[in-house]
C-alpha positions in Angstrom: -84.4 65.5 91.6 -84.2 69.1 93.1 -80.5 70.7 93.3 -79.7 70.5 96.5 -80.7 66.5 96.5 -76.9 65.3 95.1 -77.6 61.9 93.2 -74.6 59.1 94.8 -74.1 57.4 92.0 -73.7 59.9 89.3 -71.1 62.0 91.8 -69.4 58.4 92.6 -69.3 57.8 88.4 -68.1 61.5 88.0 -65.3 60.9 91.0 -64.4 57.3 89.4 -63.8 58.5 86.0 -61.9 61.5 87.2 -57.9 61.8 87.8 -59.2 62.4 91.8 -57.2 59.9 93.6 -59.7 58.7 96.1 -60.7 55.3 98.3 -63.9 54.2 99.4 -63.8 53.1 102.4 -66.0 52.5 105.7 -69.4 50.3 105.7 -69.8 51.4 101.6 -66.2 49.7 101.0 -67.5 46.3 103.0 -70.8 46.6 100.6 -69.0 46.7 97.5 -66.9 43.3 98.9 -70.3 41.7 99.7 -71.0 42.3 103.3 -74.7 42.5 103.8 -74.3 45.7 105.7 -76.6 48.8 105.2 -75.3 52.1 106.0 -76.5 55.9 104.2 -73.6 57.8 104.3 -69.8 57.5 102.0 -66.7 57.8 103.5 -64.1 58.7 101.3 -60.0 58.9 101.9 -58.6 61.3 99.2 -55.0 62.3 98.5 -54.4 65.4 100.5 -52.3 66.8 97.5 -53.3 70.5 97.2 -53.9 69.9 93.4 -55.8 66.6 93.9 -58.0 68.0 96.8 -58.7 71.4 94.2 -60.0 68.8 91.7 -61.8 67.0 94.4 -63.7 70.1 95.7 -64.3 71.1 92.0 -66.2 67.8 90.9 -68.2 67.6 94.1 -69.7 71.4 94.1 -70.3 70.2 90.2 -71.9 67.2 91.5 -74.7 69.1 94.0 -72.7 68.9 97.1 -72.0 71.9 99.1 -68.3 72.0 98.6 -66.0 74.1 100.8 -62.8 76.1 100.1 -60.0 74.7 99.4 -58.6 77.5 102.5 -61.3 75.9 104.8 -59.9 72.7 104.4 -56.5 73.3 105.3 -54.9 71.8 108.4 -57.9 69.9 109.2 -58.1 66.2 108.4 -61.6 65.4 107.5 -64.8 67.5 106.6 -68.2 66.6 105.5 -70.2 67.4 102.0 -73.7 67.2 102.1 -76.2 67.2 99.7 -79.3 66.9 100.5 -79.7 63.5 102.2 -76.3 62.5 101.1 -73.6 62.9 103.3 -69.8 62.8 102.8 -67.4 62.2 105.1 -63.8 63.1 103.6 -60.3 61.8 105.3 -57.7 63.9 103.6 -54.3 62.6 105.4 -51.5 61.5 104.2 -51.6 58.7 106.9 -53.7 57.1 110.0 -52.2 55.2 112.8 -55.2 52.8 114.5 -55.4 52.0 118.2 -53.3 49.2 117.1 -50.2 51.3 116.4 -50.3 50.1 112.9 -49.8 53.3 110.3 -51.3 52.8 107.3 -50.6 55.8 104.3 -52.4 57.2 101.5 -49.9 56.5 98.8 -49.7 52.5 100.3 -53.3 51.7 99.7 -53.7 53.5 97.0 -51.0 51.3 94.9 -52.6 48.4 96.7 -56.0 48.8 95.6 -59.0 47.2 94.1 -61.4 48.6 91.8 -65.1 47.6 91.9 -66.8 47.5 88.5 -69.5 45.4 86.6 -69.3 45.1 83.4 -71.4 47.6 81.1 -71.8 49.5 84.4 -69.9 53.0 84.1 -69.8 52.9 88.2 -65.6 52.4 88.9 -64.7 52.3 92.7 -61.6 52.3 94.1 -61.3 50.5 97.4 -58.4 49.6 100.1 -57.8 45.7 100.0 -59.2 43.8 102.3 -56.1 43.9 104.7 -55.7 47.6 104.3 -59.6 48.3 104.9 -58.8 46.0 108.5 -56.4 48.6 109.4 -58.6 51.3 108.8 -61.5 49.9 110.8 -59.3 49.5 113.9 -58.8 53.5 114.1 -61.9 52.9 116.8 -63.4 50.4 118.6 -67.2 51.1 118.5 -69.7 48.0 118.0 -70.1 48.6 114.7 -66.3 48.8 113.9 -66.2 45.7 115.5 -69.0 43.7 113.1 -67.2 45.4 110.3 -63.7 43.6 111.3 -65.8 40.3 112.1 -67.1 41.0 108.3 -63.6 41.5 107.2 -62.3 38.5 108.7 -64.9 36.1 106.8 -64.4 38.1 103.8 -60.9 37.4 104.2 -61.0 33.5 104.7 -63.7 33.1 101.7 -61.0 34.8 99.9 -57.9 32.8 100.9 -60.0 29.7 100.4 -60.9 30.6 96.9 -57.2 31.4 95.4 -56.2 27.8 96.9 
């Protein structure tokens, strides 16, 4: 693998095993709860802490991406990492509010979340629940944000039916 062709998995280990508070969310989220989605891209919502987002930057630029400044960064509330064919999409606010009007916030889900593992498998992800994710999708209304809600929704009754 060249250096500017950034290997997923081993920045995704690198971010799991890290102090980087971080969710992974979007169509890679869904995957990881069993959706039969496909999708190439990672969008990730990370603590906008100054600290955290330092930490962030530093393990992605050590992971092959093209990592920004943490002065470019500032006052914007996304940016995107590439390397090579992988592409990052990073949230870094403290809060969304969806088309909805419901506000969901970073230190909410975070305390609320999931982590994705198999066992023997060093891969750790930390995802919104199921709920939370729902929230997120409904910050547009594109055709594909709707499947991903339809996913959610029978994600979220196999699940209720399971715990009775």
């Amino acid at each position: 693998m060249e250096r500017d062709e950034a290997d997923p998995v081993a920045f995704l280990e690198r971010l799991g095993a890290s102090s980087v508070r971080w969710l992974l969310i979007g169509r890679q989220a869904l995957i990881q709860y069993g959706a039969p989605l496909q999708t190439m891209d990672y969008d990730l919502w990370v603590d906008p802490g100054a600290a955290n987002l330092r930490r962030f930057l530093a393990l992605a630029g050590g992971a092959g991406l093209e990592s920004p400044t943490l002065a470019s960064v500032q006052g914007r509330p996304y940016f995107t990492l590439h390397g090579g064919l992988l592409k990052v999409d990073v949230f870094k606010v403290r809060s969304f509010r969806n088309l909805d009007g419901e506000e969901i916030d970073f230190a909410s889900a975070w305390r609320r979340r999931t982590v994705a593992s198999a066992p023997g498998d060093p891969l750790r992800l930390p995802l919104p629940r199921l709920d939370d994710l729902r929230r997120l999708k409904r910050m547009r209304d594109g055709e594909k944000d709707r499947e991903d809600l339809r996913y959610i929704d029978q994600l979220t009754k196999t699940k209720r039916r399971r715990t009775r």
